[in-house]
Structures are given as structure tokens and as C-alpha cells.
C-alpha positions as CSV (number, residue, x, y, z in Angstrom):
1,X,-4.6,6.6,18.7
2,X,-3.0,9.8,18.3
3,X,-0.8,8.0,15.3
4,X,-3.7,7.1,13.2
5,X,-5.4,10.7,13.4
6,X,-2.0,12.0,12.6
7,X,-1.7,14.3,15.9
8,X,1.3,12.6,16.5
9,X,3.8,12.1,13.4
10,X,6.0,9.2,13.0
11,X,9.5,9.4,15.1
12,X,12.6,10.1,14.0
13,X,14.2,7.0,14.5
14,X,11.8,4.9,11.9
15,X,12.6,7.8,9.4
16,X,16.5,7.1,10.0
17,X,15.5,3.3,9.2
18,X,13.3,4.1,6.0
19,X,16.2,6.5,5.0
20,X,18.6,3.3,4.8
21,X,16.0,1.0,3.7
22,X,15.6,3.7,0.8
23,X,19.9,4.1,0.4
24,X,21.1,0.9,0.7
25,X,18.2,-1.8,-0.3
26,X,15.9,0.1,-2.8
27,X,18.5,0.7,-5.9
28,X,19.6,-3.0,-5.0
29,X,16.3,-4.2,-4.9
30,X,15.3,-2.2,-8.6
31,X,18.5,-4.0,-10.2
32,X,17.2,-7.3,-9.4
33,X,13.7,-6.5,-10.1
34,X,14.9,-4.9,-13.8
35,X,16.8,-8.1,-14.4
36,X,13.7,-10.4,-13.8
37,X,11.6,-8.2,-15.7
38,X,14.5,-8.6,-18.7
39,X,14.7,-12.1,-18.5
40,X,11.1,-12.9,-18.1
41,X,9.9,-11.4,-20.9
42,X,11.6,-12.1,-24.4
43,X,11.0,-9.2,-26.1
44,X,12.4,-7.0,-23.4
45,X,15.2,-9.9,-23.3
46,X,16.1,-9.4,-27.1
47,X,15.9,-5.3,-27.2
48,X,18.1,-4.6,-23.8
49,X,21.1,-6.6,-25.2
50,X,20.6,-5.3,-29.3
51,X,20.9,-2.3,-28.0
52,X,23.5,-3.2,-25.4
53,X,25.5,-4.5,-28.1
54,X,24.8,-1.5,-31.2
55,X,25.9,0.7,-28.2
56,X,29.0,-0.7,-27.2
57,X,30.3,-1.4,-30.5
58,X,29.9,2.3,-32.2
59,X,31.1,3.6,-28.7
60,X,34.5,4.4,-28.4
61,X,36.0,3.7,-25.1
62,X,36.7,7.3,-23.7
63,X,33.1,7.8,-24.6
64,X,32.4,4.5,-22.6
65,X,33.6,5.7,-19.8
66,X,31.9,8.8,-20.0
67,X,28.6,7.3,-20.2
68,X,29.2,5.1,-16.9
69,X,30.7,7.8,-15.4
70,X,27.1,9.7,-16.0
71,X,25.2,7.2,-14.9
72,X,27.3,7.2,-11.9
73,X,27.1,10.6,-10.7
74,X,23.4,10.6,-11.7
75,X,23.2,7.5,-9.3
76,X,25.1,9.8,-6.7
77,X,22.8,13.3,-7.4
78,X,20.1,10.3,-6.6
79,X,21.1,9.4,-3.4
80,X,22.1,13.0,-2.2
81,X,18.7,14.3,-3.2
82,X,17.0,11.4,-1.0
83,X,19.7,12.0,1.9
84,X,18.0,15.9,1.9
85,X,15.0,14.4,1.5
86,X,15.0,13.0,4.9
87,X,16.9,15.7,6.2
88,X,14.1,17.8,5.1
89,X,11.5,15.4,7.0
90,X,13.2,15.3,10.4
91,X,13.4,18.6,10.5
92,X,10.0,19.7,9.8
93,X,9.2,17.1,12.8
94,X,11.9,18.9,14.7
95,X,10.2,21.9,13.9
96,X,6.6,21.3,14.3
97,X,7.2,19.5,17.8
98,X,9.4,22.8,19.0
99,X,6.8,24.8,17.8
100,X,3.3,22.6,18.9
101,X,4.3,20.1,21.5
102,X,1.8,17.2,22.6
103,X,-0.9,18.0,24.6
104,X,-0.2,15.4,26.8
105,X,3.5,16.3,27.0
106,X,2.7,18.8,29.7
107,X,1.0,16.4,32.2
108,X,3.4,14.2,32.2
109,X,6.3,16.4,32.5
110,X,3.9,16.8,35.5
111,X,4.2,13.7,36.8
112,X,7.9,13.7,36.5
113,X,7.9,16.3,39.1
């Protein structure tokens, strides 16, 4: 009950997973979801590959490669800002259970005994 009246945050460990989840499936996940949305609806359809093609024909390739190389390290800025994202969010968990542990922490550190 503690969970649901948020005296107790969420552990660690299912941060770790959502940071993954997040890393790994969620720009995977957008690419497909983009493509459906491109194919599914025409108009979409017809502007994403005019301007594919107007953009790849006045481009030279040096500047090419500079564009994908942008959207690159953009997609790399991305994934470090969510890694210290999380980082950020186990620590203030870290923090806030050094600094205010669980009441019933005590009794049953008790118990141990």
C-alpha cells in the first residue's frame, strides 16, 4: 500500500528495465510507428518521399553525409541525455532512502536481530 500513496518509490531495478525499454525498443518502436503512419496515409506518403527526393538530388554527397552524420550524433545527444536521465532518477532514490529510510525498515532490521 505504501506504493500507491507513494511513501515508497519504485525500485531501482524496474528503473534499470524502463531505462532499456526506453534505449533499445522506444527509437525502434517510433521508426516503425513513423513508417505506418507514412504509408497509411497518402498525403503523408507523397510529401515524405517529394521531399526525400528534391533533397537528395540538390544535395551533394559531402553535404549527404553531413546531414546523416547530424542526425546521427543528434540520435546519440538523445540517448546520452536519457542515460542521465535515469542516472538522475536512481540517485535521487539513492538519496531520499539514505536520507529518510522506511518506517518499517527499523523493525525489521529488529527482527533480524
Amino acid at each position: 500500500m505504501d506504493f500507491l500513496t507513494f511513501k515508497s518509490f519504485i525500485s531501482i531495478e524496474a528503473l534499470i528495465v524502463f531505462y532499456y525499454i526506453g534505449a533499445v525498443l522506444l527509437p525502434f518502436v517510433l521508426w516503425l510507428f513513423l513508417r505506418w503512419i507514412i504509408g497509411k496515409y497518402e498525403l503523408l506518403s507523397s510529401a515524405c518521399g517529394k521531399t526525400k527526393e528534391l533533397l537528395w538530388s540538390v544535395l551533394s554527397t559531402k553535404d549527404k553525409m553531413k546531414l546523416v552524420l547530424f542526425f546521427l550524433i543528434g540520435f546519440l545527444f538523445m540517448q546520452l541525455f536519457w542515460r542521465m536521465f535515469f542516472e538522475f532518477l536512481i540517485a535521487y532514490i539513492q538519496i531520499r532512502d539514505a536520507l529518510y529510510p522506511h518506517p518499517t525498515w527499523h523493525v525489521e532490521m529488529l527482527q533480524i536481530r
